[in-house]
C-alpha positions in Angstrom: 39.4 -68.1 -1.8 35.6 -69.4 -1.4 36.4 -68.5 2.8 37.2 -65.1 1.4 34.1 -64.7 -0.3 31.5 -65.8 2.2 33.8 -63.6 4.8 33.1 -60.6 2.5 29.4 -61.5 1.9 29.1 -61.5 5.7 30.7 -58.5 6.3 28.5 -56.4 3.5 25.6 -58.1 5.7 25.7 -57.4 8.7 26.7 -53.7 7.6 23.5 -53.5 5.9 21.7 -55.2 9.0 23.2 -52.5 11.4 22.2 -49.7 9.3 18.4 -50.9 9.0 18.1 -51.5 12.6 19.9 -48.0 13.6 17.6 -46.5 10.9 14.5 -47.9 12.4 15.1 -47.5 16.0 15.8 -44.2 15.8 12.6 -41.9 16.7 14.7 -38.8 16.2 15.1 -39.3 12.5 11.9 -40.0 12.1 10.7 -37.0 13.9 12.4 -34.3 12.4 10.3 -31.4 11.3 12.7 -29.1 9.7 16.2 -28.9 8.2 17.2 -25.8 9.9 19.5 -25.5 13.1 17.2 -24.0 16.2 18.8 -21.8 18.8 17.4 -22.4 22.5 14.9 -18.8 23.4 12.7 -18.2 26.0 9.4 -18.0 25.2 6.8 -16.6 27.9 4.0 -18.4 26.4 3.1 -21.9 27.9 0.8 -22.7 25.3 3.0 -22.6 22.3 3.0 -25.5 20.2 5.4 -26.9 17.5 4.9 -24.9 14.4 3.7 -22.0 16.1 4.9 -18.3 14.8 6.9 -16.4 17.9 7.8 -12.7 17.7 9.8 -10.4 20.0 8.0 -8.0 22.1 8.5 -5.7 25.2 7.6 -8.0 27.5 9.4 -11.1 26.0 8.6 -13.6 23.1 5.5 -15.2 22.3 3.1 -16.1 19.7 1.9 -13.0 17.3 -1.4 -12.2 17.4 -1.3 -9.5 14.6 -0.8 -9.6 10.7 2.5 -8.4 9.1 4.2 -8.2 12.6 7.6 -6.6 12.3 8.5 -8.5 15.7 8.3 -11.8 14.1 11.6 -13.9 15.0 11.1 -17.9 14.5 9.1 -20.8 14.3 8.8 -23.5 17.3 10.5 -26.5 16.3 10.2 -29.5 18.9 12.6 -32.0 16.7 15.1 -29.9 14.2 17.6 -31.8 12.4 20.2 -29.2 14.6 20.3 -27.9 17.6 22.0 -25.3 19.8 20.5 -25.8 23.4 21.2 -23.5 26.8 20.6 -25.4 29.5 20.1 -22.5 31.9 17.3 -20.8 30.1 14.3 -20.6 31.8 11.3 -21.2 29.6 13.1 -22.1 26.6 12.1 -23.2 23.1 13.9 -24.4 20.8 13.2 -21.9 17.8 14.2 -22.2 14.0 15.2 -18.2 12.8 16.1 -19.5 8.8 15.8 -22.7 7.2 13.0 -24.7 6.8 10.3 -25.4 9.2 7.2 -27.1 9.5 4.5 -23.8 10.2 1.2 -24.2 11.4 -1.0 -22.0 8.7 -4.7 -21.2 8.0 -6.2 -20.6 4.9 -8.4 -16.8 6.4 -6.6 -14.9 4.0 -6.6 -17.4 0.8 -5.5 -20.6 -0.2 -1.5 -21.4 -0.2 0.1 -22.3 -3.2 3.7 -23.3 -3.4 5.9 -19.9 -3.4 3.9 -17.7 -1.8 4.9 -15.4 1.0 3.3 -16.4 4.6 2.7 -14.0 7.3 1.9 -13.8 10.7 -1.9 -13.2 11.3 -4.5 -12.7 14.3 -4.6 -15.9 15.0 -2.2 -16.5 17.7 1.1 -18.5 16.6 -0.4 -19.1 13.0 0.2 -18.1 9.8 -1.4 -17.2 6.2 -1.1 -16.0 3.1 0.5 -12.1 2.9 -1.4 -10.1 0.0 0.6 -6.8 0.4 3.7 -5.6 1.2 5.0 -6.3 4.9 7.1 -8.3 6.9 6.6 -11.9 5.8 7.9 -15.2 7.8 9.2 -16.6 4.7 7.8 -18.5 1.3 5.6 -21.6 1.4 6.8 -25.0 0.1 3.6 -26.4 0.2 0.2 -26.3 -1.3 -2.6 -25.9 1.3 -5.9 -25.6 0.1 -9.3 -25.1 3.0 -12.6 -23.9 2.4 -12.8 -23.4 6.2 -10.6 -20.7 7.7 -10.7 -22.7 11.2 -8.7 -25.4 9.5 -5.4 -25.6 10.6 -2.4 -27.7 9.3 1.3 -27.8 9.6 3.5 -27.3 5.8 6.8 -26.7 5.4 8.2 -23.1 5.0 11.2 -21.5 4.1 11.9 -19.3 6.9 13.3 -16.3 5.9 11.8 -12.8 8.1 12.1 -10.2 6.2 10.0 -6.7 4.8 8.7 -7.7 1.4 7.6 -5.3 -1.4 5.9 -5.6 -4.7 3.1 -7.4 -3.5 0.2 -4.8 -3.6 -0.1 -1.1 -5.6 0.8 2.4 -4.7 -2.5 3.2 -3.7 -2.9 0.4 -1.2 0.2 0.8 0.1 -0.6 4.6 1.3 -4.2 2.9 2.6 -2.2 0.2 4.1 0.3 3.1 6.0 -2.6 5.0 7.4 -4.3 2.0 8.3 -1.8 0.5 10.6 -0.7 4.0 11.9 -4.1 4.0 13.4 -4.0 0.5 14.4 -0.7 0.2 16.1 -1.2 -0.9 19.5 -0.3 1.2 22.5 1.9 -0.9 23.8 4.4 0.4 20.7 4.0 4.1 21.3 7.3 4.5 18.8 5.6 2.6 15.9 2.5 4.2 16.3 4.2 8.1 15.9 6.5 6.4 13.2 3.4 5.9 11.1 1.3 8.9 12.4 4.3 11.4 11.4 4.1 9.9 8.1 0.9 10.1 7.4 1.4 14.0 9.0 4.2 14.8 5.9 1.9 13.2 3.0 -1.0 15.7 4.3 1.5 18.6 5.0 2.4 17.9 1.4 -0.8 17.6 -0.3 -2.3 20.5 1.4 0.9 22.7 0.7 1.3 22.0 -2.9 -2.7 22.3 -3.5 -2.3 25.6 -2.1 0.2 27.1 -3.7 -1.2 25.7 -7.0 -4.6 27.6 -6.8 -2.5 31.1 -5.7 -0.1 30.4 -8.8 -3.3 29.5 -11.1 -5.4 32.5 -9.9 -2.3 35.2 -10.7 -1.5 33.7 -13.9 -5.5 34.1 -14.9 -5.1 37.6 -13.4 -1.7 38.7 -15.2 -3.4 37.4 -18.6 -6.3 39.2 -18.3 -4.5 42.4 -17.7 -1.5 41.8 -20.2 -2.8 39.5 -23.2 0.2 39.9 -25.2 2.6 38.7 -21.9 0.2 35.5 -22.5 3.1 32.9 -22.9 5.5 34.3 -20.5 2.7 34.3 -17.6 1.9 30.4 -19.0 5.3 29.3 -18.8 5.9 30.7 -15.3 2.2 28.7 -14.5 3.5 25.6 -15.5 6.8 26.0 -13.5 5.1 26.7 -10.8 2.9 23.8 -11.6 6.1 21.4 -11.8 7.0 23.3 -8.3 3.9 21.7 -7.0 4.3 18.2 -8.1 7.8 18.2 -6.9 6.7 19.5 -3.6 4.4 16.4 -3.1 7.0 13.8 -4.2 9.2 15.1 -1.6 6.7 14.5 1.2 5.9 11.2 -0.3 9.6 10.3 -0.3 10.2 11.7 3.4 7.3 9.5 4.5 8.8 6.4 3.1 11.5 7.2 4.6 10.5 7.5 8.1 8.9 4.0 7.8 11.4 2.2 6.4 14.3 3.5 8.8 
């Protein structure tokens, strides 16, 4: 029985033994950066590092180098807990597309806090803090807090690419429209026209329901002034026409969301 015992003893031991020593020898596990599975891409950009922000472009991927980029695709992950490698790639990275990730991030648009959307920035590969609506690279999991914008560390993220909404007003978000219509680069002719048509309808609309609205004001004035006791027949058909206006607008409001979004 007492044999037994110290067999069992020994046994639970060594167990315990091989499981420290496996644990500790093991730089892998110590080295893992994120708990998402990476898929092997090629990246035509040598000076990439781990963490870095890559998005998809015509002539193949590579860090972003503008905010809210809509060709944002991973995050450079040089030790994921999983991995799907391709051997015959040339050039390629192992990239994490969803999951978490460790993200290199700057603090130029604002300090982090834990839940708040990230997005790509000017800075090549980097990321910050998105303030209006956009594509974002995911939400933050991390605090990160820099009085200098040059600062940059690595925090964990929840990768998730996606267009997010809510995040600034109606009014910045027709300022924000015209403002990257006219800052599209040329090397995305399609994008570019995408926002320049729709800044074309909302002006279209404007001008078109501001016009008829003064012709429709003036000969309602005019109709009153010739037949007073018509009065609130000629107002009613005013305001009509008035609601004809607004409705006018909203539709070239809706039509340029429309051509953005799709």
């Amino acid at each position: 029985m007492k044999q037994l015992i110290f067999r069992t003893i020994y046994l639970f031991s060594f167990l315990i033994l091989c499981v420290l020593v496996f644990t500790l020898s093991s730089p892998a596990l110590a080295q893992i950066t994120s708990s998402g599975i990476a898929i092997s891409s090629p990246v035509n950009d040598p000076d990439a590092k781990d963490g870095d922000i890559i998005c998809t472009y015509e002539d193949g991927n590579r860090r972003c180098n503008t905010e809210y980029d809509p060709g944002m695709y991973g995050v450079i992950s040089e030790n994921p807990a999983a991995a799907i490698e391709d051997k015959d790639l040339q050039n390629a990275r192992l990239l994490i597309t969803s999951g978490v990730a460790k993200v290199r991030v700057s603090s130029v648009n604002g300090n982090i806090k834990q839940g708040d959307f990230l997005t790509s920035s000017t800075k090549l590969g980097i990321a910050e803090k998105a303030t209006r609506n956009g594509y974002v690279l995911g939400a933050a999991l991390e605090d990160y807090e820099s009085n200098s914008a040059e600062d940059i560390v690595s925090i964990q993220v929840l990768v998730n690419v996606h267009p997010a909404a809510g995040l600034s007003g109606p009014r910045n978000n027709l300022l924000q429209f015209i403002r990257q219509g006219l800052t599209v680069p040329i090397v995305e002719p399609l994008e570019s026209l995408r926002y320049l048509l729709a800044v074309l309808i909302i002006l279209i609309a404007f001008t078109l329901g501001l016009i008829y609205f003064g012709r429709t004001s003036r000969a309602g004035v005019e109709a009153i002034g010739r037949n007073p006791l018509a009065g609130r027949m000629i107002q009613l058909s005013v305001f009509m026409n008035v609601i004809l206006m607004i409705v006018i607008i909203l539709v070239g409001l809706v039509i340029a969301y429309l051509v953005l979004i799709l």
